[in-house]
MIBAKOL-270371 format. One record per atom (N, C-alpha, C): x, z, y; residue in three letters. Coordinates in steps of 0.1 Angstrom, whole numbers, padded with zeros to 4 digits, always signed. Layout:
BEGIN
XZYAla ...
% end
This chain:
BEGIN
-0220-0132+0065Unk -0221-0122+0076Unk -0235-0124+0083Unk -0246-0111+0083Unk -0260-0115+0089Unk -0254-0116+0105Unk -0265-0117+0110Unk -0267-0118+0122Unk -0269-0130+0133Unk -0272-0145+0128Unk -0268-0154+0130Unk -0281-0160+0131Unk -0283-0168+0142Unk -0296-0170+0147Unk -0300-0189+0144Unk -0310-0193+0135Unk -0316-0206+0140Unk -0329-0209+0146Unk -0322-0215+0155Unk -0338-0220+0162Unk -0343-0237+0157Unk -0355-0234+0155Unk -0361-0250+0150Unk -0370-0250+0156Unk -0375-0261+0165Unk -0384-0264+0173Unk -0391-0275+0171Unk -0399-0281+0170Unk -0410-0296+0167Unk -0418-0297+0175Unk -0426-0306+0179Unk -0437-0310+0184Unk -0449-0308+0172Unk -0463-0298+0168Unk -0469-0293+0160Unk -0469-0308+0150Unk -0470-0305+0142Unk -0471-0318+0128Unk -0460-0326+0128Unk -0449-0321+0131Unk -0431-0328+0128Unk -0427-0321+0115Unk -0430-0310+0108Unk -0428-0309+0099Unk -0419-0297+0097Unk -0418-0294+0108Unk -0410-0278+0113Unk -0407-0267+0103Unk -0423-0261+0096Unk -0426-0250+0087Unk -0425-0253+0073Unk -0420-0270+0069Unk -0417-0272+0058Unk -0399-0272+0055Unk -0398-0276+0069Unk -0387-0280+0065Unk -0374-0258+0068Unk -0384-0253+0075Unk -0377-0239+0078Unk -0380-0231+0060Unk -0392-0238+0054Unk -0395-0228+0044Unk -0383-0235+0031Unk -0381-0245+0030Unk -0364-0253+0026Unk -0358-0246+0028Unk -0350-0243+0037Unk -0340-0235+0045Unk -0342-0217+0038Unk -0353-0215+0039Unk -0353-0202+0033Unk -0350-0196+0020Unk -0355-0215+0017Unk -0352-0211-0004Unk -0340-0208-0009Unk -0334-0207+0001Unk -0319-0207-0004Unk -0312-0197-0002Unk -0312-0186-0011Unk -0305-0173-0006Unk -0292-0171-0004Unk -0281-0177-0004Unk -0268-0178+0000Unk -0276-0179+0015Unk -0283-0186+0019Unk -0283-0182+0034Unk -0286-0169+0043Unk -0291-0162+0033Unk -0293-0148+0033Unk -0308-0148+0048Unk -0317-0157+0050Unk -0323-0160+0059Unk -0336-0151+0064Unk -0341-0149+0072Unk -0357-0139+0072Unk -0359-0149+0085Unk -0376-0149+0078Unk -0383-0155+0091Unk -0386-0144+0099Unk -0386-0148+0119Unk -0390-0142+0125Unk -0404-0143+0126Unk -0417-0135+0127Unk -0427-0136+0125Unk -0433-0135+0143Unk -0436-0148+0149Unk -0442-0147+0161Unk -0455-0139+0163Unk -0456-0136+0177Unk -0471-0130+0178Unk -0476-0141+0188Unk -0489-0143+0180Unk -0499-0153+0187Unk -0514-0147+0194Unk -0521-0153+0203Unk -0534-0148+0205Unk -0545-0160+0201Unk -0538-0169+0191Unk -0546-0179+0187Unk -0555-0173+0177Unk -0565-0182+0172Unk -0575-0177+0161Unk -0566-0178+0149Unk -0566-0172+0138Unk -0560-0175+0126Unk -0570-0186+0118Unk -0557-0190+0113Unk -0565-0201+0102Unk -0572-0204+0092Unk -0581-0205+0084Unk -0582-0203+0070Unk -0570-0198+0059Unk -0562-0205+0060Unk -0548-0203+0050Unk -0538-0192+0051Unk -0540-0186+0065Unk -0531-0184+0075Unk -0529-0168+0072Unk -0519-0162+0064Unk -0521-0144+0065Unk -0513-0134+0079Unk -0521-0124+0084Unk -0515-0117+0098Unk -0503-0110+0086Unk -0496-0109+0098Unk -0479-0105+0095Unk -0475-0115+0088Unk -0471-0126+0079Unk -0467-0132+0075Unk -0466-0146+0079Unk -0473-0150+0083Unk -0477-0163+0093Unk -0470-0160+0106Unk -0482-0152+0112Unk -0483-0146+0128Unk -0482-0132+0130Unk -0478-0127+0140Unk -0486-0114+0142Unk -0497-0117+0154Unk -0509-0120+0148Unk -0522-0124+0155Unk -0533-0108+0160Unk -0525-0111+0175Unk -0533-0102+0186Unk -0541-0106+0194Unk -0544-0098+0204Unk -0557-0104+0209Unk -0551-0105+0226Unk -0554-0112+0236Unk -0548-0113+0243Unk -0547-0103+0253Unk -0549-0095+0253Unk -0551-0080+0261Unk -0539-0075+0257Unk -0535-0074+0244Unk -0524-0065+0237Unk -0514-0073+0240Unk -0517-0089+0240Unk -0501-0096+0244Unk -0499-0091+0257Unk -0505-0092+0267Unk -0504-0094+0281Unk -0498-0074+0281Unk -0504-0066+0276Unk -0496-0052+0279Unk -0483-0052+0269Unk -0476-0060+0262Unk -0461-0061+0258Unk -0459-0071+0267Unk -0466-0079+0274Unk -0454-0084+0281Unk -0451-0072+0296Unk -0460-0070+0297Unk -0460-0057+0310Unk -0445-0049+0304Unk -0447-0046+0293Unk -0436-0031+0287Unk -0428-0041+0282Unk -0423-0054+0283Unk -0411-0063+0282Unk -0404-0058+0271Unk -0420-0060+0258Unk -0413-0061+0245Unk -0410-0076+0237Unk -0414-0086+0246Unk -0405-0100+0242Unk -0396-0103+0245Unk -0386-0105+0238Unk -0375-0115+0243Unk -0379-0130+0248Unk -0387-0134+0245Unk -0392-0148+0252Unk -0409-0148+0244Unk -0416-0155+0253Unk -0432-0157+0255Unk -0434-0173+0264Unk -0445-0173+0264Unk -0452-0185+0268Unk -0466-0185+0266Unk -0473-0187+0275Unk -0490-0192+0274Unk -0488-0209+0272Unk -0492-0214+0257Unk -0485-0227+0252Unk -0498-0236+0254Unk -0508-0234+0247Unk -0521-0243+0254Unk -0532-0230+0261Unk -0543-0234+0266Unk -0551-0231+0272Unk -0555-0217+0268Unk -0547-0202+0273Unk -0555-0190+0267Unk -0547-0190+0254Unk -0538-0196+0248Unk -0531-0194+0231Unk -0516-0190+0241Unk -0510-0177+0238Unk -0499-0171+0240Unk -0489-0173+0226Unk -0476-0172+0229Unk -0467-0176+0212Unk -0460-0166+0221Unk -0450-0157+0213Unk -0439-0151+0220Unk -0433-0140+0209Unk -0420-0138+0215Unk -0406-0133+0201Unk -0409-0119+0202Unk -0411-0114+0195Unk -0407-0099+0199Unk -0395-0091+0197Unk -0391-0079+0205Unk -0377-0078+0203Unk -0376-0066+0193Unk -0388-0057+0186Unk -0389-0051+0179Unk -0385-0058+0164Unk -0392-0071+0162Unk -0391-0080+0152Unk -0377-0086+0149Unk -0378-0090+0157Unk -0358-0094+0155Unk -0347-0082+0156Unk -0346-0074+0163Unk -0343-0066+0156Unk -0342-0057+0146Unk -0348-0056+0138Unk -0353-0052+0123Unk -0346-0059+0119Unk -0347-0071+0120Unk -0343-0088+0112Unk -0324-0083+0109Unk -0322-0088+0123Unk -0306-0090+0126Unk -0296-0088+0120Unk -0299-0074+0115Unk -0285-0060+0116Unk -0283-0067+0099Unk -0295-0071+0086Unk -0292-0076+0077Unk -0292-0086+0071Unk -0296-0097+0080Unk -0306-0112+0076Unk -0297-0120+0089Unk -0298-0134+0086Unk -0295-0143+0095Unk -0315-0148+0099Unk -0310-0148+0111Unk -0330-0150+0110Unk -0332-0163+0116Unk -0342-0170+0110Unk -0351-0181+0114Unk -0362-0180+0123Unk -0365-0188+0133Unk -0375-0191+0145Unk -0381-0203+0143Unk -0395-0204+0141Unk -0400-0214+0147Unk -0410-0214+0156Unk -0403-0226+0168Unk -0413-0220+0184Unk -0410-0232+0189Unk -0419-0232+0203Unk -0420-0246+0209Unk -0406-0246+0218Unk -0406-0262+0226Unk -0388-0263+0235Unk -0388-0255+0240Unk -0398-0246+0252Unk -0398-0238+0262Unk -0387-0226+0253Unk -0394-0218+0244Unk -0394-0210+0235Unk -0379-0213+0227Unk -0376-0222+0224Unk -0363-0224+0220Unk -0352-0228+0233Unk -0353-0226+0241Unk -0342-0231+0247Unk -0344-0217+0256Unk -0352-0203+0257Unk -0349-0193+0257Unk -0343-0187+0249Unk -0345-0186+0235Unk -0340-0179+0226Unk -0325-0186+0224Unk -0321-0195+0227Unk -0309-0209+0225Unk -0298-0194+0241Unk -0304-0193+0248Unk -0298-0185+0261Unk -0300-0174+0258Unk -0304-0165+0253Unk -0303-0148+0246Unk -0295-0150+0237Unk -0290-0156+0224Unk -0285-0157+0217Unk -0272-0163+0214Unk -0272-0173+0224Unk -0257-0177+0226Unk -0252-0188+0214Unk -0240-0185+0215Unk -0232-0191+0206Unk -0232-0182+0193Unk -0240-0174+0188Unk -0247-0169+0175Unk -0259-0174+0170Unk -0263-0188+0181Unk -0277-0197+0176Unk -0267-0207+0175Unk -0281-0221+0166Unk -0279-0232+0163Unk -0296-0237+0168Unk -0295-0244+0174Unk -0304-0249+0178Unk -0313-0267+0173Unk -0324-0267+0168Unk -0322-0281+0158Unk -0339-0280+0166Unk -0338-0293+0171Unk -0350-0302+0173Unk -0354-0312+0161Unk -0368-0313+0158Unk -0374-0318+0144Unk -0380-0328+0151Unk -0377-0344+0150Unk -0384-0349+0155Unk -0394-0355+0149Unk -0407-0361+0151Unk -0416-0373+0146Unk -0410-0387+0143Unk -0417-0395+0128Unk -0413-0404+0132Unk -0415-0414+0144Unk -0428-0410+0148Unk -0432-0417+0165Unk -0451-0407+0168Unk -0449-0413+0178Unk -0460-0405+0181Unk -0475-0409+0175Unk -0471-0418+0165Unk -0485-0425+0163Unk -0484-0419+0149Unk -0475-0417+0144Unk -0474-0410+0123Unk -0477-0399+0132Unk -0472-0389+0143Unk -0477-0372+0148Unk -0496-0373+0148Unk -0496-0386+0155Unk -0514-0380+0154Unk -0519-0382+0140Unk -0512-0385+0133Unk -0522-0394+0117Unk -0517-0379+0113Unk -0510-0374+0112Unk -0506-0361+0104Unk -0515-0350+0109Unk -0518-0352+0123Unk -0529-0339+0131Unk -0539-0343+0123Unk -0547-0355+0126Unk -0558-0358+0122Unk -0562-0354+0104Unk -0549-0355+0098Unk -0549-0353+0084Unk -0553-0339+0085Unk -0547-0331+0092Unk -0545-0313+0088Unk -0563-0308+0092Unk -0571-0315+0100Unk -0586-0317+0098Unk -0587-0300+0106Unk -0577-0300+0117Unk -0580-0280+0124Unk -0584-0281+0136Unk -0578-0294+0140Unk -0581-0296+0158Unk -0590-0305+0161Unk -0600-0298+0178Unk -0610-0308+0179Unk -0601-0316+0186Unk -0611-0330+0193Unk -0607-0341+0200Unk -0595-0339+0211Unk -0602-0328+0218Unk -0598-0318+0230Unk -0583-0312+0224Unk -0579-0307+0216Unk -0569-0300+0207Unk -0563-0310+0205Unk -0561-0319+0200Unk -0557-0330+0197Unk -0549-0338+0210Unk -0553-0344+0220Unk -0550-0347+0230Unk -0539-0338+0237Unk -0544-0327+0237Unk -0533-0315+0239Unk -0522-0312+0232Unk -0519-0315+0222Unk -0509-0311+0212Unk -0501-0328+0214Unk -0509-0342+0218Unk -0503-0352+0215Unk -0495-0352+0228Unk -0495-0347+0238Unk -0494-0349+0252Unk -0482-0338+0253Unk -0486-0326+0251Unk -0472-0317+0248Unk -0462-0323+0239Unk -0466-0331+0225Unk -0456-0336+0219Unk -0447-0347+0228Unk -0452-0354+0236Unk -0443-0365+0243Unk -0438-0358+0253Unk -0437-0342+0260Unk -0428-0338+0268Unk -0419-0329+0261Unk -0420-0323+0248Unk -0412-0318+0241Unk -0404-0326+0235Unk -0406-0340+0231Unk -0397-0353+0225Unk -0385-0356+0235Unk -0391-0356+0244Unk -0382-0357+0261Unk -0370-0344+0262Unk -0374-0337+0256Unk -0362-0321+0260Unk -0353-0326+0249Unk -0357-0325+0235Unk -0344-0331+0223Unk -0333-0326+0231Unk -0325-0335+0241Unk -0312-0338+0241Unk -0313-0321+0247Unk -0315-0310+0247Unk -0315-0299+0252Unk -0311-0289+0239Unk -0311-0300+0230Unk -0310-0291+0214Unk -0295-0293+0211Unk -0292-0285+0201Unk -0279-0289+0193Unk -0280-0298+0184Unk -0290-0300+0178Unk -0286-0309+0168Unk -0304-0311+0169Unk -0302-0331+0166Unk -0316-0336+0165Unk -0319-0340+0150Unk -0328-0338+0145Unk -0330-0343+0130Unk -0344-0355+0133Unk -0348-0357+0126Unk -0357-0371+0128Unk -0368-0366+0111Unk -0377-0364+0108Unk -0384-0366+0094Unk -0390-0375+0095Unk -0388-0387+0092Unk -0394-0399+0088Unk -0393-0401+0070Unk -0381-0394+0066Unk -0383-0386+0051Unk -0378-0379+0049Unk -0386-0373+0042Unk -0383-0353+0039Unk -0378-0352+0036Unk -0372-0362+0024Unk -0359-0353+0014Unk -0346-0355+0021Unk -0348-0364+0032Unk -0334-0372+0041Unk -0336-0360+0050Unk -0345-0355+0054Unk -0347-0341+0067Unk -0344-0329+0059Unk -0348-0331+0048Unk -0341-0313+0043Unk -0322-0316+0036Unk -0322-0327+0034Unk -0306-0332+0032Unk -0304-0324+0041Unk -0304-0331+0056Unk -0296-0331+0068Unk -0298-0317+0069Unk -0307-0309+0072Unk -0307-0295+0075Unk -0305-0289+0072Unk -0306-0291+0057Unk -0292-0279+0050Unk -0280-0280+0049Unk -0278-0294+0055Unk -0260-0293+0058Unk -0255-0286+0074Unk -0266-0290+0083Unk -0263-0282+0095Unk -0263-0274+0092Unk -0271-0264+0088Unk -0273-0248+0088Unk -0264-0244+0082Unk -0256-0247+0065Unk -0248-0247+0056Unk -0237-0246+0066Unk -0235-0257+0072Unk -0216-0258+0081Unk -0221-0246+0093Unk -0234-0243+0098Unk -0233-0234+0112Unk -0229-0222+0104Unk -0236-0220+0093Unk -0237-0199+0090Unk -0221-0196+0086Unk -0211-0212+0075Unk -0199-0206+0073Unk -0193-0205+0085Unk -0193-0209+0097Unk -0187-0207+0110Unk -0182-0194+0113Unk 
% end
């Protein structure tokens, strides 16, 4: 039965978008990602609509005026993330849909959705594998870096605000566990 909402939240380089694109492969879950809209730069890799829907911040700031998010946030400096309710709706009516967004972001969408979400915090194995993983991904300067490590230790802190915590210290042990939550949430 669609309609059935997961939220996955991490601190950036926890492993979040590997472990949601797991979760997708599996069509008994009948899953669609929701596609956020960002005012960040896109990335080399990175395709609009598929990734992000990457706008410019003028156009975020007039949907939030006409309160077409369900939930938003200005996450670092001038970079906006936010749900749109056009998007999830499309999704809903035939898809159980996937989120990936920061705590703020999930523990809104965790309150719109109710007991038709599942909520799963992705944790690091500590904050010192999170910087070696940033530093690996070779995207962020020094400045970026510091920012993302610093938001990671107050997003680690919310956790117990989740339903369910998972840990990736190994992947194949983090996609185990998260296809059995989501498996036991959707037959619910």
């Amino acid at each position: 039965m669609p309609g059935k909402v997961i939220i996955l939240c991490a601190p950036s380089g926890s492993g979040k978008t590997t472990l949601a694109k797991h979760l997708m492969s599996n069509e008994d879950f009948n899953l669609k990602f929701s596609i956020s809209a960002t005012t960040r730069k896109k990335r080399h890799n990175e395709k609009d609509n598929i990734d992000y829907k990457f706008i410019s911040i003028k156009s975020f700031k007039d949907k939030i005026k006409n309160n077409e998010f369900i939930e938003y946030e200005n996450v670092y400096d001038k970079i906006y993330y936010g749900t749109l309710k056009s998007e999830v709706n499309k999704l809903i009516r035939n898809y159980n849909v996937i989120f990936d967004v920061d705590v703020v972001g999930a523990i809104n969408l965790k309150s719109f959705f109710l007991k038709k979400s599942i909520s799963i915090f992705i944790n690091p194995p500590s904050i010192e594998e999170l910087e070696k993983r940033l530093i690996q991904r070779g995207v962020n300067s020094n400045k970026d870096l510091t920012e993302r490590l610093t938001k990671a230790k107050n997003e680690i802190e919310m956790k117990n605000s989740f339903d369910v915590s998972i840990t990736n210290d190994d992947l194949e042990r983090a996609k185990k566990e998260i296809f059995d939550v989501v498996n036991l949430f959707l037959k619910k």
